[in-house]
TORTI-262209 format. One line per 10 residues: for each residue x, y, z of C-alpha. Coordinates in nm, 3 decimals. Last residue first. Example, Ala and Ser with C-alpha at 12.3 -4.5 7.8 and 13.67 -1.06 7.14 Angstrom:
! TORTI-262209
1.367 -0.106 0.714; 1.230 -0.450 0.780
END
This chain:
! TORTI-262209
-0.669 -6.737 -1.352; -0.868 -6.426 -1.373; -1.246 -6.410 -1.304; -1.470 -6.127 -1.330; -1.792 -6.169 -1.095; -1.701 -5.859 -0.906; -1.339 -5.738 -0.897; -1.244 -5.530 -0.578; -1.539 -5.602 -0.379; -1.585 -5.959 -0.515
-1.186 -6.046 -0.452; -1.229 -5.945 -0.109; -1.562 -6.140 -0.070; -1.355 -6.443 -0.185; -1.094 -6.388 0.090; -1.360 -6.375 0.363; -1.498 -6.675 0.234; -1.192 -6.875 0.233; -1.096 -6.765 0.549; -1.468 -6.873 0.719
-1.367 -7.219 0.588; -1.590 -7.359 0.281; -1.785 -7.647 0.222; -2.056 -7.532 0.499; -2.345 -7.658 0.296; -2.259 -7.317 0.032; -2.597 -7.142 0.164; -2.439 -7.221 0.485; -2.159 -7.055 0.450; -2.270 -6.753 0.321
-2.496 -6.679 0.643; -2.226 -6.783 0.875; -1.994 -6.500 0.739; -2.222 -6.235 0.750; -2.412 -6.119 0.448; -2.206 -5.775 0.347; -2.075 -5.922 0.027; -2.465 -5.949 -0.105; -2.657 -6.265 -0.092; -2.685 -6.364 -0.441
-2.317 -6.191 -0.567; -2.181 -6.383 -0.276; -2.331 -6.703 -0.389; -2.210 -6.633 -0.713; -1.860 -6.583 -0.565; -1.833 -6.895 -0.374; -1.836 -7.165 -0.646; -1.615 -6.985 -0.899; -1.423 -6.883 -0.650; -1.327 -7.252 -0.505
-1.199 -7.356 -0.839; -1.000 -7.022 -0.880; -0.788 -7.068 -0.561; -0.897 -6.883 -0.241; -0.583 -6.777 0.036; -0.300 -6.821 -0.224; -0.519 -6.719 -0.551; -0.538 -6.382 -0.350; -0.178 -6.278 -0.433; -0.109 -5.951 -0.246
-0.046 -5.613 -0.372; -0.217 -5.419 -0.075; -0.525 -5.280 -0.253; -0.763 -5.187 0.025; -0.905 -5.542 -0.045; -0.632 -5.715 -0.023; -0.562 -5.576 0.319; -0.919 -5.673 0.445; -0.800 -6.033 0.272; -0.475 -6.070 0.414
-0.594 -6.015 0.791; -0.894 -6.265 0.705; -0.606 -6.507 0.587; -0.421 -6.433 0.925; -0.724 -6.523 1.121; -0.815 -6.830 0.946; -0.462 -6.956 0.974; -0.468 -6.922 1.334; -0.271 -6.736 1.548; 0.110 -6.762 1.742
0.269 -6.497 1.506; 0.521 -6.709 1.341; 0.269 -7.020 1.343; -0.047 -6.815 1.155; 0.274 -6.695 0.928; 0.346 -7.049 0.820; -0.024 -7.099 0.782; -0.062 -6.786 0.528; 0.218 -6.995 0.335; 0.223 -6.884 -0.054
0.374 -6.506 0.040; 0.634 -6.627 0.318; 0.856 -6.326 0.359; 0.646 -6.059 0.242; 0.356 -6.235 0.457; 0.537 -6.182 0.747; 0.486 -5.778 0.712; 0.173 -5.838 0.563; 0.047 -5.980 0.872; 0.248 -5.713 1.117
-0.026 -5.507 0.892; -0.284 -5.644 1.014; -0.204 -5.657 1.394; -0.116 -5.275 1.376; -0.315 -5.175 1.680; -0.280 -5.540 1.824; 0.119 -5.556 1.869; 0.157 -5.913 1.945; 0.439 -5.992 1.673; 0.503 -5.623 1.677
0.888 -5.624 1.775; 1.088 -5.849 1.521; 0.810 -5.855 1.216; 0.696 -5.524 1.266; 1.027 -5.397 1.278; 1.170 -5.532 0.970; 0.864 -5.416 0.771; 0.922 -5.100 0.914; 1.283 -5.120 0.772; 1.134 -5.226 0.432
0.892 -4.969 0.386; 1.210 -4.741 0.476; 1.418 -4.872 0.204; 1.155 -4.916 -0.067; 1.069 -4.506 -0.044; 1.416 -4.393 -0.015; 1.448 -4.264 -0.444; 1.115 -4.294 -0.588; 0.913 -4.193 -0.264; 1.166 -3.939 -0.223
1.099 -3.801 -0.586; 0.694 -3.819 -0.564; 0.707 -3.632 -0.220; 0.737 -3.771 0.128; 0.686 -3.431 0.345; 0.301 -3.579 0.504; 0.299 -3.898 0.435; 0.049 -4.048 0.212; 0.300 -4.124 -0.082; 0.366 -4.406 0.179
0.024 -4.547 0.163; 0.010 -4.590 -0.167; 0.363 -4.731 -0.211; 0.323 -5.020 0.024; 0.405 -5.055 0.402; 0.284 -4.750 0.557; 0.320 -4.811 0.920; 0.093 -4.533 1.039; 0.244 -4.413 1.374; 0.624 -4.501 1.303
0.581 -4.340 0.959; 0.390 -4.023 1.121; 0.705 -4.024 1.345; 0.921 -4.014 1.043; 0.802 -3.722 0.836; 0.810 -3.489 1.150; 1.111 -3.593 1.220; 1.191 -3.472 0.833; 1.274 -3.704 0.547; 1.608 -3.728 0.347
1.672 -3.381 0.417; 1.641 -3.404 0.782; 1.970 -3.634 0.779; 2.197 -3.344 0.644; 2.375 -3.473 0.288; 2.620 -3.684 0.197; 2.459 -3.971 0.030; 2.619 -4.234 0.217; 2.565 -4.022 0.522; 2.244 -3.958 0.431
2.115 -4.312 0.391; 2.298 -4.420 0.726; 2.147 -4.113 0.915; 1.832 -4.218 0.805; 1.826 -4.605 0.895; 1.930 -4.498 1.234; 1.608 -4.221 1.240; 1.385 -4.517 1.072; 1.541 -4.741 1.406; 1.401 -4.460 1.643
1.133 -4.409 1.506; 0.992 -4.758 1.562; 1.072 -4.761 1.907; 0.918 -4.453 1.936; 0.571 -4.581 1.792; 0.589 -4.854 2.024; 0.601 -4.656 2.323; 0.334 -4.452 2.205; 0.107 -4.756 2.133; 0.222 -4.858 2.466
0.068 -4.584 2.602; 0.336 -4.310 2.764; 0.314 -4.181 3.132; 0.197 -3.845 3.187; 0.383 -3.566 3.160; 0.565 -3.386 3.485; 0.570 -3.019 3.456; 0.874 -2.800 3.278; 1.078 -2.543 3.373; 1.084 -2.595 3.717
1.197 -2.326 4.009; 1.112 -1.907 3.876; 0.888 -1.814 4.157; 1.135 -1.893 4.416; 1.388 -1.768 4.261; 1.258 -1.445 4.284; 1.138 -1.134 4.063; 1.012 -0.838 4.240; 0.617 -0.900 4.289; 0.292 -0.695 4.113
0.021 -0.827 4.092; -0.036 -0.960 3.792; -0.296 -0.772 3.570; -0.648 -0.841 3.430; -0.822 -0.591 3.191; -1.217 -0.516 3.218; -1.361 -0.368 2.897; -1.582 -0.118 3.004; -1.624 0.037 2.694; -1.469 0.395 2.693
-1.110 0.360 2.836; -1.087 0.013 2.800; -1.270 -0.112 2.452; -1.066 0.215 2.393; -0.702 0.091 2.378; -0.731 -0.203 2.207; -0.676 0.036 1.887; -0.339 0.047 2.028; -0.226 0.407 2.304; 0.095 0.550 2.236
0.376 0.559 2.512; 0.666 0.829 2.379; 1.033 0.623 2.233; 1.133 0.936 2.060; 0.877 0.929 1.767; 1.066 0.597 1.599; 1.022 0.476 1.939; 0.658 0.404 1.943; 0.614 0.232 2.256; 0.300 0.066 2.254
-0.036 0.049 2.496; -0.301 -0.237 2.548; -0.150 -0.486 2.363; -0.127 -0.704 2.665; 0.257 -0.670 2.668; 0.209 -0.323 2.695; -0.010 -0.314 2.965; 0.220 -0.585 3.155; 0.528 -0.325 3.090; 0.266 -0.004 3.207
0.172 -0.288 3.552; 0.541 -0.333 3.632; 0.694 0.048 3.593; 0.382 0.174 3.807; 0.493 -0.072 4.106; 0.851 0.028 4.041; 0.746 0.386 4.101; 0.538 0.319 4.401; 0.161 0.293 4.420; -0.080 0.561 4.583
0.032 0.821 4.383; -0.186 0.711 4.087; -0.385 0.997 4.016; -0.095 1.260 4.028; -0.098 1.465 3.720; -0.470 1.306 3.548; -0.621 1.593 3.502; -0.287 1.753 3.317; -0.168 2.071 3.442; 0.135 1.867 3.599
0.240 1.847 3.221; 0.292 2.193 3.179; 0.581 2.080 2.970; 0.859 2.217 3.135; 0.703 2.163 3.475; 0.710 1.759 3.357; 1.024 1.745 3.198; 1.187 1.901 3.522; 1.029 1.685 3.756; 0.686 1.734 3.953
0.616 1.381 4.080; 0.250 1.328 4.087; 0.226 0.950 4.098; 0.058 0.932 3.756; 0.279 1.238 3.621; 0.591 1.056 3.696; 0.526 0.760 3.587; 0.379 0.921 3.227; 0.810 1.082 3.261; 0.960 0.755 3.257
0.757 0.571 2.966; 0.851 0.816 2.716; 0.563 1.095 2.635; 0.406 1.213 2.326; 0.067 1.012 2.313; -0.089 1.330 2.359; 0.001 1.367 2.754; -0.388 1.327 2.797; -0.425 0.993 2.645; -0.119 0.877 2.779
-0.255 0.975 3.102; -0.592 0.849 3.072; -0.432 0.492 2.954; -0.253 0.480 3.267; -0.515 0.570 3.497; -0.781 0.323 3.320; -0.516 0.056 3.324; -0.509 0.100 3.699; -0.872 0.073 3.737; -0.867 -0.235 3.535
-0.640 -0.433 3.652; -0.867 -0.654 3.891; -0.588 -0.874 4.035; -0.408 -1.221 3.987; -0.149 -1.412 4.159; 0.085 -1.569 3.959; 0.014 -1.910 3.755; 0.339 -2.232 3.732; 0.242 -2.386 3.432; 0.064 -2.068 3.274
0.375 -1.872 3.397; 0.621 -2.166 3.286; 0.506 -2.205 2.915; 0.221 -2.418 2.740; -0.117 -2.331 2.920; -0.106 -2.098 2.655; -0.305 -1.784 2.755; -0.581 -1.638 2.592; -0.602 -1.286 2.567; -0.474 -1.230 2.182
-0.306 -0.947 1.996; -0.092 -0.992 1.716; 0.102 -0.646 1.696; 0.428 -0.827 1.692; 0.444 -0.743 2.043; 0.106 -0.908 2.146; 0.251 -1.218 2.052; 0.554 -1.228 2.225; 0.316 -1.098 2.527; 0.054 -1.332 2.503
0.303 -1.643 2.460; 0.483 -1.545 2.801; 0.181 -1.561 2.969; 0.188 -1.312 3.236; 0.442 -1.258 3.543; 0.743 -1.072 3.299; 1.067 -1.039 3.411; 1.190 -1.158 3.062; 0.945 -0.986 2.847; 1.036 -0.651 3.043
1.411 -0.708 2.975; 1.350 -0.850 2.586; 1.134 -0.481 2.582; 1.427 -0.338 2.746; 1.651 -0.444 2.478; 1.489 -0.318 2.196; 1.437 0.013 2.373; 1.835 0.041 2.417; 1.910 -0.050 2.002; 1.595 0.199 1.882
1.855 0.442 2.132; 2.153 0.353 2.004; 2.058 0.318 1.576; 2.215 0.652 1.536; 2.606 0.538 1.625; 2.728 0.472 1.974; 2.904 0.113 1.969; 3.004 0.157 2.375; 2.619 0.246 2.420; 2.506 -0.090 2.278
2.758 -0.311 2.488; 2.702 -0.166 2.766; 2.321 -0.214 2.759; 2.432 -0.588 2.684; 2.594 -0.592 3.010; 2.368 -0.454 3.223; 2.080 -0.657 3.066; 2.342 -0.966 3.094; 2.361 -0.847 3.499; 2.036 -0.863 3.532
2.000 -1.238 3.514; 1.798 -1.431 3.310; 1.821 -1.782 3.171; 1.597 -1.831 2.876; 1.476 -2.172 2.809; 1.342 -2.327 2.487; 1.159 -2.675 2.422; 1.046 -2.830 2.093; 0.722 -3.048 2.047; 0.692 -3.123 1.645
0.623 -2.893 1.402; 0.906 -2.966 1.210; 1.107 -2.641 1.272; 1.061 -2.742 1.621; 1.347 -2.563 1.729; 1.494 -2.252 1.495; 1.216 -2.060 1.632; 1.414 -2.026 1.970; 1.644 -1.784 1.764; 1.400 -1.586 1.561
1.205 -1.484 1.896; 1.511 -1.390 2.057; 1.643 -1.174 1.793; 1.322 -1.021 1.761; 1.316 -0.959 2.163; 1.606 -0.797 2.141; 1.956 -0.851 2.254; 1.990 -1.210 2.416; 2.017 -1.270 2.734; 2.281 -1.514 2.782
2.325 -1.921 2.834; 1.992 -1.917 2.655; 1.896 -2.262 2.505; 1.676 -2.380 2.212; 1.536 -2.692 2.223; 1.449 -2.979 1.927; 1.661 -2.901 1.654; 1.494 -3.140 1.391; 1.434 -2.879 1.080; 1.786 -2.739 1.018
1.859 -2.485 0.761; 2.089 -2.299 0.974; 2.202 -1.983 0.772; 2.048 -1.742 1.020; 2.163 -1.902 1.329; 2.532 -1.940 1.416; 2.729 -1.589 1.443; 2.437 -1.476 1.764; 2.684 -1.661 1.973; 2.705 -2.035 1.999
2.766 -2.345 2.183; 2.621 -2.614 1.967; 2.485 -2.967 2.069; 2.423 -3.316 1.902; 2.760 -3.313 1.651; 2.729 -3.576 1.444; 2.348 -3.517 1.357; 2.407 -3.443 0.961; 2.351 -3.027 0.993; 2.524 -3.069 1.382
2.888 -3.212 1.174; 2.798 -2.925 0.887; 2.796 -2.637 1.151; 3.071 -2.785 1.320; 3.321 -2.838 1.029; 3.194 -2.469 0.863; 3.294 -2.274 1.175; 3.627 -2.509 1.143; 3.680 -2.371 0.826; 3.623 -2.019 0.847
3.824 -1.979 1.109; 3.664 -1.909 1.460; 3.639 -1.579 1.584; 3.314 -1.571 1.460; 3.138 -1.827 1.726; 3.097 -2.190 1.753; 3.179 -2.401 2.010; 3.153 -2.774 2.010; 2.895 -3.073 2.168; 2.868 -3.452 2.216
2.782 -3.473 2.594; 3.035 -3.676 2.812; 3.043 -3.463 3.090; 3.334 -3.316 3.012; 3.224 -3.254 2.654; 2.977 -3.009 2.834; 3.254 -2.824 3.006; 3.411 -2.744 2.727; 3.102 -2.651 2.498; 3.034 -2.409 2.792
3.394 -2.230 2.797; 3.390 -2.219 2.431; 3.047 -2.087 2.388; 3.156 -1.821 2.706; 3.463 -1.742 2.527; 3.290 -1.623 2.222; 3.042 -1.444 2.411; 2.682 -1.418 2.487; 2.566 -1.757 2.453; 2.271 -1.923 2.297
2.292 -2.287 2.344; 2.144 -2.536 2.027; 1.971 -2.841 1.999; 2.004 -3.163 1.914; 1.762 -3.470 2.089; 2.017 -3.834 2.167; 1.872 -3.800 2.572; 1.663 -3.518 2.706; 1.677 -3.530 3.062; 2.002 -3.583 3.069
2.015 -3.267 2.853; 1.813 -3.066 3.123; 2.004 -3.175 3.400; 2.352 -3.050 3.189; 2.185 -2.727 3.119; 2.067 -2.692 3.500; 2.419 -2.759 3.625; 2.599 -2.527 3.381; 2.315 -2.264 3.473; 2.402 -2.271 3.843
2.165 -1.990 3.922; 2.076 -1.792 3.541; 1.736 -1.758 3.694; 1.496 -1.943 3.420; 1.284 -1.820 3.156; 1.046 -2.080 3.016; 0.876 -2.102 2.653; 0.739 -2.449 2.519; 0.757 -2.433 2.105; 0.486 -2.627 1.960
0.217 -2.334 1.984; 0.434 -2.158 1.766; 0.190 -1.830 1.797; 0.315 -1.555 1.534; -0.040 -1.590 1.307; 0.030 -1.525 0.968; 0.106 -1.124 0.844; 0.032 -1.120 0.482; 0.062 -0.762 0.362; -0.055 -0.670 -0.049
0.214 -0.484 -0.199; 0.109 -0.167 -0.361; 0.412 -0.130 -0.563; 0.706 -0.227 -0.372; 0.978 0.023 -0.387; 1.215 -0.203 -0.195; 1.320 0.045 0.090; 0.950 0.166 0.136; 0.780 -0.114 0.143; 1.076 -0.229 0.407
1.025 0.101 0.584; 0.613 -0.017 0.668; 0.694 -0.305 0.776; 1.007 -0.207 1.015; 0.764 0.082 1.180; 0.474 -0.219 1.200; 0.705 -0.454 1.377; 0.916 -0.717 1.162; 1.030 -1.059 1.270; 0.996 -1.391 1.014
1.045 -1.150 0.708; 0.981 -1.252 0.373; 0.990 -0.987 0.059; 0.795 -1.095 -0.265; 0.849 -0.892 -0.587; 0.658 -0.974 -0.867; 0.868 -0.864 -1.206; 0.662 -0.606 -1.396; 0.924 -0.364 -1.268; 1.240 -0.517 -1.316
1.507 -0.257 -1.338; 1.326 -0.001 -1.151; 1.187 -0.260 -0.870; 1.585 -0.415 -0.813; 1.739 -0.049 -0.795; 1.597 -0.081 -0.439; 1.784 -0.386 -0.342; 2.026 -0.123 -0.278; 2.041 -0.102 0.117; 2.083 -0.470 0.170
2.427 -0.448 0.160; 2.421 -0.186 0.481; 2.232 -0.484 0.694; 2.042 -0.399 0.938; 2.000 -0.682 1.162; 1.659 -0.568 1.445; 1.522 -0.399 1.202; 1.420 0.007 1.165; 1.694 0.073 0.973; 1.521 -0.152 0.731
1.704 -0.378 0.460; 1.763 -0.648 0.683; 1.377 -0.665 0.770; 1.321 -0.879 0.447; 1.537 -1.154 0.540; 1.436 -1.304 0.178; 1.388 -1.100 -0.084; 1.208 -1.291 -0.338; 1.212 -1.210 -0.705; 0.952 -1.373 -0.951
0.895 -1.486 -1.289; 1.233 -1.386 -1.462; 1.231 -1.507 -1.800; 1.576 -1.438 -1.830; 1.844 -1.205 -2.040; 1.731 -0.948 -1.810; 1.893 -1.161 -1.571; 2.234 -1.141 -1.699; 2.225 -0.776 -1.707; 2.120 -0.718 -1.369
2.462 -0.951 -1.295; 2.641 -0.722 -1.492; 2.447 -0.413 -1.328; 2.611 -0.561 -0.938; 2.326 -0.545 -0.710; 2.244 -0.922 -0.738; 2.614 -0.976 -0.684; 2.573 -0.807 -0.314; 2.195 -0.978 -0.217; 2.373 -1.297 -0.225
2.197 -1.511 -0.500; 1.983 -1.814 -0.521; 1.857 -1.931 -0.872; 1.516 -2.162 -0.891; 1.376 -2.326 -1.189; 1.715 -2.373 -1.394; 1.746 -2.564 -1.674; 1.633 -2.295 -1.896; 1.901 -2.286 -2.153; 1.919 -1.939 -1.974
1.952 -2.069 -1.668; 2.185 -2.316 -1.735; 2.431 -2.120 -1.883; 2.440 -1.889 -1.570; 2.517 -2.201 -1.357; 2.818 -2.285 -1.590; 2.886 -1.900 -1.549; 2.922 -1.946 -1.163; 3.139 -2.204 -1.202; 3.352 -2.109 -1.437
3.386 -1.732 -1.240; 3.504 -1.982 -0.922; 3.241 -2.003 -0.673; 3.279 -1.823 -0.317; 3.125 -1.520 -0.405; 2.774 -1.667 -0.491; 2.563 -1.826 -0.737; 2.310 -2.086 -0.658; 2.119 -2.340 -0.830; 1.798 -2.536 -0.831
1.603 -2.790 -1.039; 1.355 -2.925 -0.803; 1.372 -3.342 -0.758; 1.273 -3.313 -0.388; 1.663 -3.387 -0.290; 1.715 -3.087 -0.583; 1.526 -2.855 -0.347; 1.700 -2.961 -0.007; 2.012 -2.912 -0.189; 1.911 -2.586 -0.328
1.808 -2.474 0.027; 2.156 -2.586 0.216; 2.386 -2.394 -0.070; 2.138 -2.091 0.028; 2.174 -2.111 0.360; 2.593 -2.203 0.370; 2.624 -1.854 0.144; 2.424 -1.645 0.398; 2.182 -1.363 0.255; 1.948 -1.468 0.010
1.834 -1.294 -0.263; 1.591 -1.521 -0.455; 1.528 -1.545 -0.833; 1.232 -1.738 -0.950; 1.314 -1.855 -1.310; 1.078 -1.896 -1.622; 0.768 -2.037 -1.685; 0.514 -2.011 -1.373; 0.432 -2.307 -1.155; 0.774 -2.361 -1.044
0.854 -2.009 -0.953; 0.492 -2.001 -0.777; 0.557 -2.293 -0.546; 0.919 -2.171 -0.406; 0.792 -1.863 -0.332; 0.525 -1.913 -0.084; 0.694 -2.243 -0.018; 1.043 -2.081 0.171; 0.831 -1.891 0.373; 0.666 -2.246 0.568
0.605 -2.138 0.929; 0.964 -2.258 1.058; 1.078 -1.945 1.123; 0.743 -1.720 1.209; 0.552 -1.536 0.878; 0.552 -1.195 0.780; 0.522 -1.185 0.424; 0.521 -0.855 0.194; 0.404 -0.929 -0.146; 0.396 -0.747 -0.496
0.140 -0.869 -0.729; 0.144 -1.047 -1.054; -0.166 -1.303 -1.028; 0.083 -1.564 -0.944; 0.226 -1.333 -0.662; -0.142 -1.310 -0.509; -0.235 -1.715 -0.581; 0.095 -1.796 -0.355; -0.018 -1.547 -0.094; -0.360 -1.724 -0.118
-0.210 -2.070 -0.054; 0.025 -1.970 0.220; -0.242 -1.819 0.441; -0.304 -2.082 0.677; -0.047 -2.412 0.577; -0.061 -2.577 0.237; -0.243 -2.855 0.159; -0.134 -3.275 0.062; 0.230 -3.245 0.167; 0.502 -3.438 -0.016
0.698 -3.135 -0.139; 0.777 -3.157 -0.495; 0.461 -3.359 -0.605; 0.223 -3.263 -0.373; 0.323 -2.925 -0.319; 0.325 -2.876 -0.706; -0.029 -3.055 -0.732; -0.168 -2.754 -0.485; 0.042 -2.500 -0.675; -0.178 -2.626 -1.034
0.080 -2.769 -1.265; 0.037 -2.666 -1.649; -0.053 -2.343 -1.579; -0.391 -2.138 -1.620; -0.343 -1.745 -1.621; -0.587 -1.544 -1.397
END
């Protein structure tokens, strides 16, 4: 293992303001310093970006990442250089003197991080170029793009291949936020990896509330829902270009700050709206599937579907771009059959080979969508993570179906699968359970089978419900890279052979009766909680106005996240700030002062009586009237002894406060020996009267402060 000069713990720290890195990210990091090939599958918003970024800066030389949206990249490198990371990018729509400006600095080695598209990475100039470099890693990001199997092929990803020959001691780390096992495995494949070591991090976004919705009066609902949720950005999924336009229409009608955005737009008015929602001046987007991949956004807090969306990895990459911060985000899906119909259309009107992987995609998102079990379990249990807990946190855990003993009918099913060698598509193991001799089945000899007719006491769509709530309990796949045939998990036999029991739904057609409220009533706030949001929301005004004078997206000054653990913990001095999760040494340096300052601001206008923070509403005063603790006693309506005992306990934890202006030196020299005699934890009283009750209770308590921090050394 080589030793660098900056451990990846200390380069979090310092470039990234976070004190430990998220599960698994630390020993991927320690797997592509050690010179190994990586494939991560990680959730948007689970921290990718750092399991690259860390290692390029730890090792000499330049990480190179292929990225593949222009405004993405140019969004990353300015969120790295805004944490004092040297970062570039190089991409078609630079001039050649630009783009050789940035080659210069890389090999002067000014560069830590270069983003490229994954087209002039492929070009042997540009393979050239970096050869010249102390390349340390390459990271392909939007892994999945370069599998047929994936839900966004992408032809230009196709010869990232030639990257492994030409740079084969080079570790190579692809990132994927959706990939099944088939996609997995072809991306290893694609990208010659060399043994890669698989990282696949828990899929559950436990922030991220799920509820689908009957798409009833969905203009109405939207508009309740963002009543409901006042000044919050998010985004609206829509199917079509006209139906963003039509929506973003009638929103602005209603007063609500939002625009369309789609690819039939020009290039730059797609680029207007997507910057105006980057720096919070646009608070909603209408979009199609265009907007998504190259937003870089980390405070979008719901994610709206207008429109079914096509797949249920396009779905679950889309609602991942809320809560990006880790804070509570909300997503709806409004159903109706007729998208499924429509989007089915849509796919068999295109043709080509990918059709059928294209259909089954879809009526997996179908099955999730009429689903009557956790929601959470089944997105879950279809990128192979399988769990039977539910989440108490979307509308089938908020709003339960009725449940039933499963587990003779998941017995039947499983048997048949079994039997029909895990060769047969979900349509024709129906017909065998209920005994229905169709031409696929005498063909086969399938009505041979033991089990040819063992469930004939339910109804086809009965049998369709309970095989889509086995596979969305893990229990049973569709492998539709070997035509589209049921195959059984490893879950499988803790059924069939163990006695495992399995609980169903039973089974119901969908109604709008079952599908009414989204979301349960919360509980009323503290007023610690209220507080708190008062106080976030001037730091978020005092945000926008840094970032707008420095031009950049709000979240990249500091995150939500970043600002409600402000407006909880009140940092007021340096060493508390650098505390913050996401405030690194740079930020502190550049918007540290400004935001102590505005929460100093606060405390003294609002938190006057605010207990929780009583001490530190003390300091806050006390920066205004540092030689006057009995000015501040007045300002906050308490006695001088009290607001010197408030200075002192902050003294002591090394707020940078003048103790000679609660205790002067005369009075220390006669208190501190006594202290040193008695010990500093000898109660107030005690001290006091060994010292013929000369001295206040504040004095005291200030002179114990000094003794902590100082002992019997004396300063003047």
């Amino acid at each position: 293992m080589h030793t660098y000069a900056i451990t990846p713990l200390q380069a979090l720290k310092t470039y990234f303001g976070y004190s430990q890195f998220r599960p698994m990210q630390a020993e991927i990091i320690d797997t592509v310093l050690q010179g190994s090939d990586v494939l991560v599958l990680m959730p948007t918003g689970g921290g990718k970006s750092v399991c690259y970024q860390i290692p390029a800066l730890v090792m000499p030389g330049v990480g190179v990442v292929v990225s593949p949206l222009i405004a993405l990249m140019k969004d990353q490198v300015e969120a790295l250089k805004q944490n004092g990371v040297t970062a570039a990018f190089i991409n078609s729509a630079q001039s050649l003197d630009e783009q050789r400006r940035t080659e210069q600095q890389c090999l002067s080695g000014q560069i830590k991080l270069l983003y490229v598209s994954p087209e002039k990475i492929q070009s042997e100039g540009f393979q050239y170029f970096l050869s010249q470099l102390q390349v340390n890693l390459i990271a392909i990001d939007e892994a999945h793009c370069v599998s047929f199997w994936g839900h966004d092929f992408r032809p230009e990803y196709g010869q990232l291949r030639t990257l492994k020959n030409r740079f084969p001691n080079v570790p190579f780390i692809a990132l994927t936020a959706t990939a099944d096992k088939v996609t997995r495995a072809d991306i290893v494949e694609q990208l010659y990896l060399h043994n890669p070591r698989q990282f696949i991090t828990s899929f559950d976004r436990p922030n991220l509330s799920l509820a689908v919705l009957p798409a009833i009066d969905r203009v109405k609902r939207i508009i309740h829902f963002l009543d409901e949720h006042p000044r919050q950005a998010g985004i609206i999924y829509c199917l079509s270009r006209k139906g963003a336009e039509t929506l973003a229409e009638r929103l602005r009608a209603r007063g609500i700050n939002a625009a369309a955005y789609h690819a039939g737009m020009e290039t730059d008015e797609r680029s207007r709206v997507q910057e105006a929602f980057l720096r919070d001046n646009i608070r909603v987007v209408c979009a199609t599937v265009a907007f998504g991949m190259g937003i870089d956004k980390s405070n979008v807090r719901f994610v709206l579907h207008y429109n079914v969306p096509s797949n249920i990895e396009s779905y679950y990459q889309e609602i991942g771009r809320a809560g990006r911060d880790g804070l509570p985000s909300k997503t709806v899906l409004f159903y109706s059959y007729a998208d499924i119909i429509q989007r089915r259309k849509f796919i068999e009107d295109e043709g080509g080979a990918r059709q059928e992987v294209k259909l089954t995609k879809l009526q997996m998102l179908q099955h999730y969508a009429e689903a009557q079990i956790c929601r959470r379990r089944i997105l879950l249990n279809y990128f192979a993570q399988q769990t039977d807990a539910n989440c108490g946190n979307c509308d089938v855990c908020r709003h339960p179906r009725q449940q039933i003993d499963g587990t003779l009918i998941a017995q039947k099913a499983l048997s048949a699968v079994a039997r029909l060698q895990q060769a047969a598509p979900m349509g024709v193991v129906i017909d065998v359970l209920r005994g229905i001799r169709s031409a696929t089945v005498t063909k086969n000899q399938y009505d041979q089978i033991k089990t040819f007719g063992v469930g004939k006491d339910l109804k086809h769509p009965e049998w369709n419900d309970y095989l889509i709530q086995l596979i969305q309990l893990g229990l049973i796949e569709i492998a539709y890279h070997k035509n589209y045939a049921l195959a059984l998990t490893t879950a499988s036999n803790e059924v069939l052979f163990n006695g495992q029991k399995v609980g169903l739904v039973q089974y119901s057609p969908i109604t709008d009766a079952k599908k009414t409220g989204a979301y349960a009533n919360v509980r009323p706030k503290s007023q610690q909680e209220l507080f708190a949001e008062q106080l976030f929301e001037r730091l978020l005004q005092l945000r926008k106005q840094i970032a707008d004078a420095a031009e950049v997206p709000p979240h990249m000054i500091f995150s939500d996240a970043t600002l409600q653990e402000m407006a909880a913990q009140f940092p007021l001095i340096p060493a508390e700030m650098k505390l913050i999760n996401g405030v690194s040494v740079r930020k502190l340096a550049d918007y540290g002062n400004a935001f102590m300052d505005e929460i100093a601001r606060f405390l003294r206008t609002e938190g006057k009586d605010f207990k929780p923070a009583t001490r530190q509403v003390s300091y806050a005063f006390y920066l205004l009237h540092p030689h006057s603790p009995t000015q501040i006693a007045q300002q906050r309506n308490l006695t001088p002894t009290t607001i010197a005992r408030h200075l002192a306990e902050l003294y002591e934890k090394g707020y940078p406060i003048n103790i000679y202006h609660l205790v002067e030196l005369p009075e220390l020299k006669q208190i501190l020996p006594v202290i040193e005699k008695l010990s500093p934890t000898a109660a107030l009283s005690t001290i006091s009267n060994h010292l013929n009750n000369q001295y206040g209770y504040d004095k005291i308590a200030a002179a114990i402060a000094y003794y902590k921090l100082n002992g019997m050394s004396l300063t003047p």
